[in-house]
C-alpha positions in Angstrom: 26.7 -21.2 -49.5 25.6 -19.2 -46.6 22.6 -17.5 -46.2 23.1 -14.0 -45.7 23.2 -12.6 -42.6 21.6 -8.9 -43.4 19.1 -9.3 -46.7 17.2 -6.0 -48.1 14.9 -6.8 -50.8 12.5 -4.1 -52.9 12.4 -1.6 -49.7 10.3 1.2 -49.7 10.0 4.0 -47.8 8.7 7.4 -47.9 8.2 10.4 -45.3 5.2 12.4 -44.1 5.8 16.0 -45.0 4.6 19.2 -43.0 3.5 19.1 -39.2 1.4 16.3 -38.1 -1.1 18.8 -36.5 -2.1 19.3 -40.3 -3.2 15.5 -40.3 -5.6 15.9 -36.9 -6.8 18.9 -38.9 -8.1 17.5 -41.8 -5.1 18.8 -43.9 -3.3 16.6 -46.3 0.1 16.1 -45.1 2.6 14.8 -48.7 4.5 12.0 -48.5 8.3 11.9 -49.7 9.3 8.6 -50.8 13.1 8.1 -49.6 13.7 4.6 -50.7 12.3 2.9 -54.3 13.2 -0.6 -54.3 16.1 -1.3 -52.5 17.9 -4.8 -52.5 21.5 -5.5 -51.0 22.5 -8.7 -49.1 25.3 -8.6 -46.5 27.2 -11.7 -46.0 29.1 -13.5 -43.1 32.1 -11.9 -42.2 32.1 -9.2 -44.8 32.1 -5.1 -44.0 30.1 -3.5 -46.5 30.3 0.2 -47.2 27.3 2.1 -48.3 28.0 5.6 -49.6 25.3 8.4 -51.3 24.6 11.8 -51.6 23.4 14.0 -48.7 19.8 12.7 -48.2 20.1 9.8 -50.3 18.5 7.9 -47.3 21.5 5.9 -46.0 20.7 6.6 -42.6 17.0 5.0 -43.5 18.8 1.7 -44.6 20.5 1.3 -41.7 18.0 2.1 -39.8 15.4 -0.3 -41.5 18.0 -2.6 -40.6 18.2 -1.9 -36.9 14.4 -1.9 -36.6 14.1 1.5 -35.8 11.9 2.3 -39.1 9.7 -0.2 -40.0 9.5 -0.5 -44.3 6.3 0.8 -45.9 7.1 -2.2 -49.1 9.4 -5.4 -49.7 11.4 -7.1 -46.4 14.8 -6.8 -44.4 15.9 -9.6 -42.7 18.7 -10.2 -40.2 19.7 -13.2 -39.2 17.1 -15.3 -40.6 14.5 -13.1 -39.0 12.0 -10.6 -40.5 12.9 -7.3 -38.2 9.3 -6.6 -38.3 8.4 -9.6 -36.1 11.9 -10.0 -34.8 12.7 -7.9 -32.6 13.7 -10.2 -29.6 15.3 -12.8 -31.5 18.2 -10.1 -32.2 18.1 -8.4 -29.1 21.8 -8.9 -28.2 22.7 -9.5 -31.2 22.8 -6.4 -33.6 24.7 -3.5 -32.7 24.2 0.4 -34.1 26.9 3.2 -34.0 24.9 6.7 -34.4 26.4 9.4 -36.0 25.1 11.4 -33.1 25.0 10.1 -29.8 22.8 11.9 -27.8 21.4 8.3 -25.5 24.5 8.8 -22.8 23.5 10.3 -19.0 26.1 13.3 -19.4 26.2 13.0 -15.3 27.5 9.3 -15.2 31.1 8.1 -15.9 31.3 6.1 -18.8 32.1 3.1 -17.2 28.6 3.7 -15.1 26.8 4.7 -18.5 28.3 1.2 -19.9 27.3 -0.5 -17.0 23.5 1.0 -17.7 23.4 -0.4 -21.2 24.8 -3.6 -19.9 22.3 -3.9 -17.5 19.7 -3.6 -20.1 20.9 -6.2 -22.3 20.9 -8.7 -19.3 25.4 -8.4 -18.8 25.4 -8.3 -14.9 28.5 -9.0 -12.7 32.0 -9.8 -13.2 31.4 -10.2 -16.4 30.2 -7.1 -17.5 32.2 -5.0 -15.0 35.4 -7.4 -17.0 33.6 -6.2 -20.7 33.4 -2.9 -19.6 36.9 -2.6 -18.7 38.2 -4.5 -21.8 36.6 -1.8 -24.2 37.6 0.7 -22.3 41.0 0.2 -22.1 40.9 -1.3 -26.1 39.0 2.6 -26.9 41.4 4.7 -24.9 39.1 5.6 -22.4 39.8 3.6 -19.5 41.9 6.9 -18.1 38.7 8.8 -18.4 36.3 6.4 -17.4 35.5 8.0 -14.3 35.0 11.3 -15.6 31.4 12.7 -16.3 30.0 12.0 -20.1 29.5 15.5 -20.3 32.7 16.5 -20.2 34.0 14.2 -23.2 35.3 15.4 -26.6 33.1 14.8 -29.6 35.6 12.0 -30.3 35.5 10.6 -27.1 31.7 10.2 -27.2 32.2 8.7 -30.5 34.5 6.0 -29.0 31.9 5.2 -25.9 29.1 4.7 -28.7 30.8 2.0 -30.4 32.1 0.8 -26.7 28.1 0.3 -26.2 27.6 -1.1 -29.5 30.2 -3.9 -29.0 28.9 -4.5 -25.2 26.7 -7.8 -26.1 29.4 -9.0 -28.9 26.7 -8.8 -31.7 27.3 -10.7 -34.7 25.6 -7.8 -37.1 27.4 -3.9 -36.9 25.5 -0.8 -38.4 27.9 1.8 -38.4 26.8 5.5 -39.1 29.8 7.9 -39.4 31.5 5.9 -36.5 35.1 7.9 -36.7 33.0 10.8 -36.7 35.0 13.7 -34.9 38.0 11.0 -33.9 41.2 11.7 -34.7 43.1 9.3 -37.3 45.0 7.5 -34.5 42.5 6.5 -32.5 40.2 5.9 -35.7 42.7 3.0 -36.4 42.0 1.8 -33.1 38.8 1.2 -33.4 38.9 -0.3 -36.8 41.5 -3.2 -35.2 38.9 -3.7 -32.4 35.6 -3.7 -35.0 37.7 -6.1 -37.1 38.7 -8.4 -33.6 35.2 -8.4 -32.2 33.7 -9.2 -36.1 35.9 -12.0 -36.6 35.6 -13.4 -33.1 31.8 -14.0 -33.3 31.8 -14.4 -37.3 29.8 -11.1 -38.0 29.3 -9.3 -40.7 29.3 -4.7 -40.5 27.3 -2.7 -42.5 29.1 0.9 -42.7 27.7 4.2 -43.9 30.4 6.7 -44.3 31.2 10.1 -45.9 34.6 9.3 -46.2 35.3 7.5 -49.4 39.5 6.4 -48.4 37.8 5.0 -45.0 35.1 2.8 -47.2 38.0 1.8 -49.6 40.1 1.0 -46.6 38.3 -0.8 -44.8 35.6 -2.3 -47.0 35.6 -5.4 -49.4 32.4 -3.9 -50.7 30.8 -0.3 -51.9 26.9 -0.1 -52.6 26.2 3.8 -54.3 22.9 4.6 -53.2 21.5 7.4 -55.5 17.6 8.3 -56.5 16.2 5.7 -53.8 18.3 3.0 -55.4 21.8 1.0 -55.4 23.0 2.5 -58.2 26.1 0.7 -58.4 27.1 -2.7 -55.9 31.3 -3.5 -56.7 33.7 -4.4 -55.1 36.6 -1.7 -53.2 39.3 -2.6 -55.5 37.8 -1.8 -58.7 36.7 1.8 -57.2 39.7 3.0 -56.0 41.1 4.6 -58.7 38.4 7.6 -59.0 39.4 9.4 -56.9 43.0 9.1 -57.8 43.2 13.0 -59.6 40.9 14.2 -57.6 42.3 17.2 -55.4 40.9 18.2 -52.2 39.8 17.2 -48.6 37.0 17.3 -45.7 37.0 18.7 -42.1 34.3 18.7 -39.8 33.6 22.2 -38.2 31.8 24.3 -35.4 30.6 27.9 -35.5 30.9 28.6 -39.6 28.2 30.8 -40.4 27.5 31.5 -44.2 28.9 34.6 -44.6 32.2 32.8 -43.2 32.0 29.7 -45.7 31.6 32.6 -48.7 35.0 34.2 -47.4 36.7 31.1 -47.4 35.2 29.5 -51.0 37.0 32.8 -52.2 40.5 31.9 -50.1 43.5 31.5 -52.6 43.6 27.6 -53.9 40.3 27.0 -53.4 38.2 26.2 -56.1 35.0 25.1 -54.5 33.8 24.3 -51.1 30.5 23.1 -49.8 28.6 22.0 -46.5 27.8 18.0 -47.2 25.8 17.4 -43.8 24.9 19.5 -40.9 24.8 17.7 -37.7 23.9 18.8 -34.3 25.9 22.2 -34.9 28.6 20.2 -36.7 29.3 20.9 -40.4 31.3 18.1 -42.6 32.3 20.8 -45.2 34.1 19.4 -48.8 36.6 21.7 -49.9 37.9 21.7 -53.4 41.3 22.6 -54.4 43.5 23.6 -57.8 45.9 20.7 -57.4 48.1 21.3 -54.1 48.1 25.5 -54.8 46.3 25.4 -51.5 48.1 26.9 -48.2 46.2 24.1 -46.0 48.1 26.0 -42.7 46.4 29.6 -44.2 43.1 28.2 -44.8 42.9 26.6 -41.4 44.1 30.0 -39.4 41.4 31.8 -41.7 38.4 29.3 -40.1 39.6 30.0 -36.5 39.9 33.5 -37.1 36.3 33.5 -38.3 35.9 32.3 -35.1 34.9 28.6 -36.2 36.7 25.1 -34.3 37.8 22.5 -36.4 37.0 19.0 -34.7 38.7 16.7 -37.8 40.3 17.0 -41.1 40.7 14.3 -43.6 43.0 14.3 -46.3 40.6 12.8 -48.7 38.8 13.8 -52.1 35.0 14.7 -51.4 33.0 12.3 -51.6 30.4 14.2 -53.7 32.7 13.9 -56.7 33.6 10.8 -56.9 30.4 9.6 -56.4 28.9 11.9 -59.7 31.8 10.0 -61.1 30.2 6.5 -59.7 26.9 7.5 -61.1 28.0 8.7 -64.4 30.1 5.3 -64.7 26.8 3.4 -64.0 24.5 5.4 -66.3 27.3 5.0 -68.8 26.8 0.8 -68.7 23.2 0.9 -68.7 22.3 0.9 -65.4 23.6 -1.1 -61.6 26.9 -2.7 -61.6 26.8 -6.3 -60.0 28.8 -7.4 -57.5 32.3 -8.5 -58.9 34.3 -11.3 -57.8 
């Protein structure tokens, strides 16, 4: 058997609370633990899902993972390597998709901002200028890709992020919210490139996602992270009937203020609705409905008219109830379901 190529054993990590001036002035600053023991393995050519709460510390896996956060207890290693002495051993060879991409020049093209990141990860030439092209054209960008960053949609910048990720062909993919603000079309498109680019190096993706139909669609695996934990480690197939009676969906949104999102919980068909993240003036909002009572067209003209944009809508259940289903299902058994064959 394989070894595997991403392995998290009994990670720890916790967070400094309050400003740091309190620390240079003698004040005690608490520390938040985050993560509480958590173990998961990755294997070759596998695309692992990893769902949780708002705050559950997904994004602090990943990033442990990446090397951006360095573990306070137990060991991540990628490839073989310890990410806390291996950082140029997988230079090249891990890629990371942020939920917000803020590293682009917004005054260069895209195919000058790829040629940057190229440049940096030693891709010079023919070569890279031939890369470059090939993502661009395989993302939909290569008509825009002399056009200034700055003038991109949110989904567009979403595209060019995982363009940069896939630059160097790295055999391990950490994927925050990657169709983020991308329309479903173009979200397939990069799903049949991920997969291409994968298989072609045999890699392995580690996702974290809100959406619970993209992590059954494209995952063989879902990991629950709840309380610090993997509460629950199965496989897609056995999952996707949770959310099978459960009625609503999620759109991602600018310019809702509260008062707006108390209007609309009280909008004809709805039965609950809730902001699940908050990113960079973008709300992912999970809106409960009774059955299909809802008018979806209404709804919609009642967010504009508050004077809100919608950037996406899913037609998917919130992921916040099915995963109170996940965990009840676990705490039902006795505690973490094992991976099943």
């Amino acid at each position: 058997m394989n070894d595997p190529m991403i392995a998290i054993e009994d990670l720890h990590k916790r967070f400094l609370t309050g400003s740091p001036l309190r620390g240079l002035l003698g004040r005690r600053r608490d520390a938040v633990p985050v993560l509480r023991g958590v173990d998961l393995r990755v294997e070759p050519g596998e695309i692992l899902a990893l769902v949780g709460g708002n705050g559950a510390g997904k994004s602090t896996v990943i990033k442990s993972v990446a090397a951006l956060l360095m573990p306070d207890a137990g060991h991540v290693h990628v490839l073989g390597h310890d990410v806390r002495r291996g950082g140029r051993e997988l230079r090249g060879q891990v890629g990371y998709v942020l939920a917000d991409e803020r590293s682009f020049h917004w005054r260069l093209s895209a195919g000058e901002n790829l040629e940057f990141f190229a440049n940096l990860q030693g891709m010079r030439g023919a070569a890279a200028r031939d890369r470059i092209t090939s993502l661009l054209h395989d993302l939909d960008l290569l008509d825009a890709g002399t056009r200034p960053f700055g003038q991109f949609s949110t989904g567009m910048r979403q595209r060019m992020a995982i363009a940069r990720a896939l630059l160097p062909r790295p055999r391990v993919l950490l994927m925050d919210e990657p169709t983020r603000g991308v329309d479903a079309a173009h979200a397939a498109d990069v799903w049949r490139l991920v997969r291409t680019e994968i298989e072609s190096v045999e890699g392995c993706v580690m996702l974290v996602t809100h959406q619970f139909e993209e992590a059954l669609a494209q995952s063989a695996r879902i990991a629950v992270l709840a309380n610090g934990r993997i509460a629950l480690d199965s496989r897609t197939d056995r999952l996707g009937s949770l959310a099978e009676d459960l009625d609503g969906f999620t759109l991602s949104v600018r310019g809702l203020a509260p008062c707006d999102l108390a209007a609309l919980a009280r909008f004809p068909g709805v039965r609950d609705i809730r902001v699940a993240s908050q990113l960079a003036g973008e709300q992912t909002l999970e809106v409960w409905t009774h059955g299909s009572d809802l008018p979806l067209a209404g709804f919609l003209g009642q967010l504009t008219l508050s004077g809100a944009t919608i950037c996406s809508l899913q037609r998917s259940p919130p992921l916040h109830g099915i995963l109170e289903r996940l965990t009840a299902a676990t705490a039902t058994c006795g505690g973490r379901e094992a991976v099943t064959a």
